[in-house]
Backbone as CSV, one residue per row, in Angstrom:
resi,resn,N_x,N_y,N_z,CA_x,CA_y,CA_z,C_x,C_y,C_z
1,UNK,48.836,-100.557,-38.725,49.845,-100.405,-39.755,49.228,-100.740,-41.106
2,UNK,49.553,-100.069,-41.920,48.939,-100.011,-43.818,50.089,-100.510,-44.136
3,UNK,50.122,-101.715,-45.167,50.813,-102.496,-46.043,50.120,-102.521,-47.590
4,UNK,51.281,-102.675,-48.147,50.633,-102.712,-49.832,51.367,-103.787,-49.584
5,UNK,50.827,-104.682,-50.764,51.852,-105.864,-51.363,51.490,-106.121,-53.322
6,UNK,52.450,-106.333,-53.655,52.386,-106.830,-55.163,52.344,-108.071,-54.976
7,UNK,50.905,-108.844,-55.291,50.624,-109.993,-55.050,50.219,-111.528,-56.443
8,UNK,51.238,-112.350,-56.072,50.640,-113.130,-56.922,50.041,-114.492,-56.109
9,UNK,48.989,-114.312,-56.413,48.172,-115.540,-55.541,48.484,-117.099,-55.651
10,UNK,48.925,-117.099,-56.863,49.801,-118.637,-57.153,51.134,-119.018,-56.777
11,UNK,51.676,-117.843,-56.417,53.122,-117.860,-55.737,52.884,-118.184,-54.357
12,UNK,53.283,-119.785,-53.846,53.548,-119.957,-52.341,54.626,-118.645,-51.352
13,UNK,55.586,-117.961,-52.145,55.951,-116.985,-51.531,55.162,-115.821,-50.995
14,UNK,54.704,-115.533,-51.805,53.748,-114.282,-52.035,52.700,-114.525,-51.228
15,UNK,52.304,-115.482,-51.281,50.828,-115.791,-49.896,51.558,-116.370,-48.531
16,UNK,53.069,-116.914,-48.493,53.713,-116.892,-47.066,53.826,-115.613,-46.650
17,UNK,53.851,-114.495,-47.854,54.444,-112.865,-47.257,52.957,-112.308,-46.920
18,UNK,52.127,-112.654,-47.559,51.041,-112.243,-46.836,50.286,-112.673,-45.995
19,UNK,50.278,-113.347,-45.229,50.156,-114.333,-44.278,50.748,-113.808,-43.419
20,UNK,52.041,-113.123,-43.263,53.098,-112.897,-41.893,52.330,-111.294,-42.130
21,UNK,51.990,-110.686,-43.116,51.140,-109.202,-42.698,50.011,-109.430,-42.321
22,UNK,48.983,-110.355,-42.292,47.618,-110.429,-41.898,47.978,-110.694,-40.644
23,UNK,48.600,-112.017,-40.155,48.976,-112.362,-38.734,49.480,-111.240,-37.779
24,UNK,50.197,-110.290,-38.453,50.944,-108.695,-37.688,49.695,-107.902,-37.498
25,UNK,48.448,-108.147,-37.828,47.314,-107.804,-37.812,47.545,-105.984,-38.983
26,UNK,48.524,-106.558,-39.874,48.637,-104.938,-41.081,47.109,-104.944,-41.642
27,UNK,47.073,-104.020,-41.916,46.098,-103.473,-43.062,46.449,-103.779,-44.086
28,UNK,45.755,-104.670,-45.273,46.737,-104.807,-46.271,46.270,-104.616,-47.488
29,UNK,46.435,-103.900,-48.155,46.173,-103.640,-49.613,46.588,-104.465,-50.552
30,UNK,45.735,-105.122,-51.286,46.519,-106.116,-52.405,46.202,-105.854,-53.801
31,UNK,47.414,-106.044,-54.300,47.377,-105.672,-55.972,47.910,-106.929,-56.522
32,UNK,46.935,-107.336,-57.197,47.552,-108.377,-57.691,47.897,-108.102,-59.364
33,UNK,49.575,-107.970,-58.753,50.128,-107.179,-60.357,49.862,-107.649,-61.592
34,UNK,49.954,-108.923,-61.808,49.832,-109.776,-63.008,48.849,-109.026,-63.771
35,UNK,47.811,-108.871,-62.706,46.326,-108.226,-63.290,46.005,-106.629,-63.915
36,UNK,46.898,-105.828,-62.651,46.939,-104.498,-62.639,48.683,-103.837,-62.244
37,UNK,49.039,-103.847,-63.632,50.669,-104.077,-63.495,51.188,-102.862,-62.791
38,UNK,52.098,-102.239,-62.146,52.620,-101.165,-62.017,53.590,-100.484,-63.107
39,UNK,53.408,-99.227,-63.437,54.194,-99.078,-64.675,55.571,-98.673,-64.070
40,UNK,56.321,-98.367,-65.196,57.921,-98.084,-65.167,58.504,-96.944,-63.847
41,UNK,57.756,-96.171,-63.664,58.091,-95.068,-63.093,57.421,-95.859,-60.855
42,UNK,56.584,-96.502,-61.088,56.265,-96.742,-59.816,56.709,-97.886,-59.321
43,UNK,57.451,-98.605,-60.575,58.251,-99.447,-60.025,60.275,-99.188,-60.116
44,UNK,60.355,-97.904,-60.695,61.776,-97.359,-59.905,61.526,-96.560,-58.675
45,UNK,60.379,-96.146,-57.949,60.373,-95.919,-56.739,60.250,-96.639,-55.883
46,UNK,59.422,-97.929,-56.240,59.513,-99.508,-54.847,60.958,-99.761,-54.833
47,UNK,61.529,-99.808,-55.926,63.124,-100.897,-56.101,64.294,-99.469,-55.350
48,UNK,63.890,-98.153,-55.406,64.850,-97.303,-54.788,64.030,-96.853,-53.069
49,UNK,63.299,-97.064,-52.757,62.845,-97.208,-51.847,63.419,-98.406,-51.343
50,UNK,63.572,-99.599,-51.824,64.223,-101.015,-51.237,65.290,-100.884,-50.979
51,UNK,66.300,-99.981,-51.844,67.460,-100.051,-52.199,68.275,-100.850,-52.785
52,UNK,67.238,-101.029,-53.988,67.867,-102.806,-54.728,67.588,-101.471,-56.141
53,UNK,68.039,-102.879,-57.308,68.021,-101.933,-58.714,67.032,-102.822,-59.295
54,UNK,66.684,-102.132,-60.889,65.313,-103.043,-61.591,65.989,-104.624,-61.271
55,UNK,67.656,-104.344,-61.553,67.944,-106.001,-62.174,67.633,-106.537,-61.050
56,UNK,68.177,-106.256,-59.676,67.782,-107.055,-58.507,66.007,-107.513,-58.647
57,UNK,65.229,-107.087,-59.007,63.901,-107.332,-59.160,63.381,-107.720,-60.053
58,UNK,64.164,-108.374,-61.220,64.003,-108.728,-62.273,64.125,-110.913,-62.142
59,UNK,62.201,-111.078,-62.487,62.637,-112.308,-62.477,63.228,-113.225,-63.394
60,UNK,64.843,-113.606,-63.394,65.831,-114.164,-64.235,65.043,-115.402,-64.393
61,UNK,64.363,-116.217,-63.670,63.563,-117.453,-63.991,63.006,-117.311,-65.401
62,UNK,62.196,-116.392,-65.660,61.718,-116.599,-67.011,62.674,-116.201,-68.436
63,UNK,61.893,-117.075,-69.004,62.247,-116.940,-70.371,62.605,-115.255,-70.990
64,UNK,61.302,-114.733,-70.478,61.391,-113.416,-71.269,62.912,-112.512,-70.364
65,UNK,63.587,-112.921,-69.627,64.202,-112.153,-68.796,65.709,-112.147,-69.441
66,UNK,65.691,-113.780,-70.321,67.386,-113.605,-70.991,67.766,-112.565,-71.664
67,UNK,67.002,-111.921,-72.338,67.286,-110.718,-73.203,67.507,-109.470,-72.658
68,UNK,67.093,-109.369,-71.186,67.522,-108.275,-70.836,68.754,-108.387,-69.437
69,UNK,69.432,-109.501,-70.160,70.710,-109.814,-68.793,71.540,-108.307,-69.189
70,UNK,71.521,-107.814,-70.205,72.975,-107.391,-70.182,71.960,-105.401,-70.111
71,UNK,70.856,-105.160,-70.518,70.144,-104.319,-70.248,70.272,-103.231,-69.261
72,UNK,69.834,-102.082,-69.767,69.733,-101.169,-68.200,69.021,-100.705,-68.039
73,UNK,69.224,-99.933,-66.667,67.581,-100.248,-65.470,66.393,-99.345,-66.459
74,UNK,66.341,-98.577,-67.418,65.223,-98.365,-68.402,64.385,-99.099,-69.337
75,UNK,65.318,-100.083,-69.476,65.223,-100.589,-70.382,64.095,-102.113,-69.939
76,UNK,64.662,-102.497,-68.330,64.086,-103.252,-67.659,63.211,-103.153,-67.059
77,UNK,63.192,-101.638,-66.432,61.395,-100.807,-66.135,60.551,-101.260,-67.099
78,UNK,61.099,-100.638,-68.299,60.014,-101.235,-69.212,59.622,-102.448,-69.640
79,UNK,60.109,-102.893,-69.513,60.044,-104.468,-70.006,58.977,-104.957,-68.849
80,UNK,59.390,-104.527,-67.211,58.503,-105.189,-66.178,57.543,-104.638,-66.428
81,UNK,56.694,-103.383,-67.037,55.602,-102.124,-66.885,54.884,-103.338,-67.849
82,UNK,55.249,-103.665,-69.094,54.850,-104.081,-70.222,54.823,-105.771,-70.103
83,UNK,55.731,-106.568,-69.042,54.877,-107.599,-69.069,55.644,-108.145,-67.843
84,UNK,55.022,-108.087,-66.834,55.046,-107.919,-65.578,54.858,-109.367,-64.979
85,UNK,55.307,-110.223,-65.661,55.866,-111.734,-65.081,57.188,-111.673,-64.764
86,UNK,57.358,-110.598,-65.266,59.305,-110.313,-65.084,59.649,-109.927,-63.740
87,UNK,58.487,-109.258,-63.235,58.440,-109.035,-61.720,58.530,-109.821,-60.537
88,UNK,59.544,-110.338,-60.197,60.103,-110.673,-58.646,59.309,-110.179,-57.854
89,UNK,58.517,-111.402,-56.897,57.361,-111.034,-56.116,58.086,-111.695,-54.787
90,UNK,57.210,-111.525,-54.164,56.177,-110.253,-53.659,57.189,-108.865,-53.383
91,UNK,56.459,-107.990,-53.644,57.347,-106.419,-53.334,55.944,-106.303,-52.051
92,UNK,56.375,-105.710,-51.169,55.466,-105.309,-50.052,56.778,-103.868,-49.430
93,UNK,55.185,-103.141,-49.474,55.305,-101.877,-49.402,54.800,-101.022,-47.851
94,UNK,55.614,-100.434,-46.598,54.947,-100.124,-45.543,55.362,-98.619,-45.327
95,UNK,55.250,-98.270,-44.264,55.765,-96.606,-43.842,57.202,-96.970,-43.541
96,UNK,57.704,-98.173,-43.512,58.735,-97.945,-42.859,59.785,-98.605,-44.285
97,UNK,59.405,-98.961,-45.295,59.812,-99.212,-46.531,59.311,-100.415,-47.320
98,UNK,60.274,-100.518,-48.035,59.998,-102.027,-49.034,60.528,-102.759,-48.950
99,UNK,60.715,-104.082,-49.202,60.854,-105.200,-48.969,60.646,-106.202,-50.228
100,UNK,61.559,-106.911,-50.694,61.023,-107.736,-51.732,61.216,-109.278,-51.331
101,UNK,60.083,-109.362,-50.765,59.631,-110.702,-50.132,60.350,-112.003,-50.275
102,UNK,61.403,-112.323,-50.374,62.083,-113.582,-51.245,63.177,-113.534,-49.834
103,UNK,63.469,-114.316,-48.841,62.613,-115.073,-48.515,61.333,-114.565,-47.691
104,UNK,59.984,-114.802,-47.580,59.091,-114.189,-47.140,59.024,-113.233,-45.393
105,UNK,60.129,-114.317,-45.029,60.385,-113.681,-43.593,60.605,-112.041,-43.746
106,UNK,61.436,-111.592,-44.508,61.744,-110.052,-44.941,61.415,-109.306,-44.864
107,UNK,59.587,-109.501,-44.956,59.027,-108.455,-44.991,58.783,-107.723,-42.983
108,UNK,58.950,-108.405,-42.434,59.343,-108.393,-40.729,60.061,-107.466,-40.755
109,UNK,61.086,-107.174,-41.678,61.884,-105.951,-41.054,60.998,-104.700,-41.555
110,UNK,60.501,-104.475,-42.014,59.003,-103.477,-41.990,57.793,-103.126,-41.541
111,UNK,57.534,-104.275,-40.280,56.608,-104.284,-39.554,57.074,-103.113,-38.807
């Protein structure tokens, strides 16, 4: 099985979600977004592939995120494309869909 994951290596989530794909013995592709962001358009296909919206994937923790409470989902693509701490991790990506890792167990229903 081939897995992508949007990975942040400092996130204890994000390395519990990858941890339960290495152990499933996945193939796993890692992007570690922070570094190599996904832009606007490839991240409304993970979040409609999930069946969640930008806001569901939008991390409200940060600072930069108050300004776009009342925002819509264009407006928040962009914002994640352009500075991609806003991004709710881990997104893990399989044949059988997406998953946005929170709590890490989740990504199991895609194995």
């Amino acid at each position: 099985m081939r897995a992508t994951i949007w990975h942040n290596p400092r996130c204890s989530k994000s390395r519990e979600a990858l941890a339960i794909l290495e152990a499933a013995g996945a193939d796993v592709t890692i992007v570690e977004y922070l570094k190599v962001p996904p832009g606007a358009e490839e991240l409304a296909r993970l979040y409609a592939k999930a069946g969640m919206t930008a806001r569901d994937g939008l991390r409200l923790a940060e600072p930069e995120a108050k300004p776009l409470r009342d925002a819509d989902e264009a407006r928040i693509l962009a914002a994640m494309a352009a500075n991609p701490i806003l991004i709710e991790r881990p997104l893990i990506e399989t044949a059988k869909g997406v998953r946005l890792g929170r709590p890490p167990e989740k990504v199991r229903e895609i194995l």
